[in-house]
C-alpha positions in Angstrom: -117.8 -202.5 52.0 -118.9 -201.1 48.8 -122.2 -202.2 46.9 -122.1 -202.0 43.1 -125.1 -200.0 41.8 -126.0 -202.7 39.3 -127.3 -205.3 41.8 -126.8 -208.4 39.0 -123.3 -207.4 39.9 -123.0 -208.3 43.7 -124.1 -211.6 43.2 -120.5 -213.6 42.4 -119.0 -211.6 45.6 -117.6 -213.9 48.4 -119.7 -213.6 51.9 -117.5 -212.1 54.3 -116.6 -214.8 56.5 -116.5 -213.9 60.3 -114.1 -216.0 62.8 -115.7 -216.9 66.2 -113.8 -214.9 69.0 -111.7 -216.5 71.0 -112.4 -216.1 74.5 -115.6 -216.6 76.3 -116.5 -213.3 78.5 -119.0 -212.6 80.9 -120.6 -208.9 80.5 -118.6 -207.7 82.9 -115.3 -208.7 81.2 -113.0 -207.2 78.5 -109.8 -208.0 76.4 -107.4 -205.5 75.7 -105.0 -206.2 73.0 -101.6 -204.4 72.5 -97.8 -205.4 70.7 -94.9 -206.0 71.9 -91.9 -206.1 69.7 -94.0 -207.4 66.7 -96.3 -209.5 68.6 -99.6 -209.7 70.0 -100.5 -209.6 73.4 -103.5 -209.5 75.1 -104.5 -209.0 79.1 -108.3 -209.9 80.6 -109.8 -207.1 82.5 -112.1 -208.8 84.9 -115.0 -206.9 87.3 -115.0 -204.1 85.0 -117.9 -202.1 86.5 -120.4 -199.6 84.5 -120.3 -196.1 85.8 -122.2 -192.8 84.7 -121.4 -191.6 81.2 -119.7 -188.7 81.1 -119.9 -186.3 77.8 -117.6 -183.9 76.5 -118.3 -181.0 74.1 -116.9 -180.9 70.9 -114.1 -179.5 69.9 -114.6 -176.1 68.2 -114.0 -176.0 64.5 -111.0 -173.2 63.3 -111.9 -171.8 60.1 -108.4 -170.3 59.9 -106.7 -173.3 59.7 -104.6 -173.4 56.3 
């Protein structure tokens, strides 16, 4: 989204309107979504449990890169 800098300007803009989702999950509960042949599929992952985060460094930046 982009704000004008003249705020008199944003005033006619439409409200972004934002659709309900569609299924009800519990918090330990996920959707994955993926295509097959053009269409949209989607799976429930149920009993999804939370674990320890685990970080990973950053990749080191190449200056040489062309």
């Amino acid at each position: 989204m982009t704000l004008a800098e003249n705020l008199s300007e944003e005033i006619n803009n439409t409200v972004l309107v934002v659709e309900k989702f569609r299924y009800d999950l519990k918090q330990n509960e996920a959707i994955i979504s993926y295509i097959v042949k053009g269409k949209a599929k989607y799976f429930k992952v149920k009993s999804i449990k939370k674990g320890k985060s685990i970080f990973y460094p950053s990749t080191p930046k190449d200056n040489n890169i062309k």
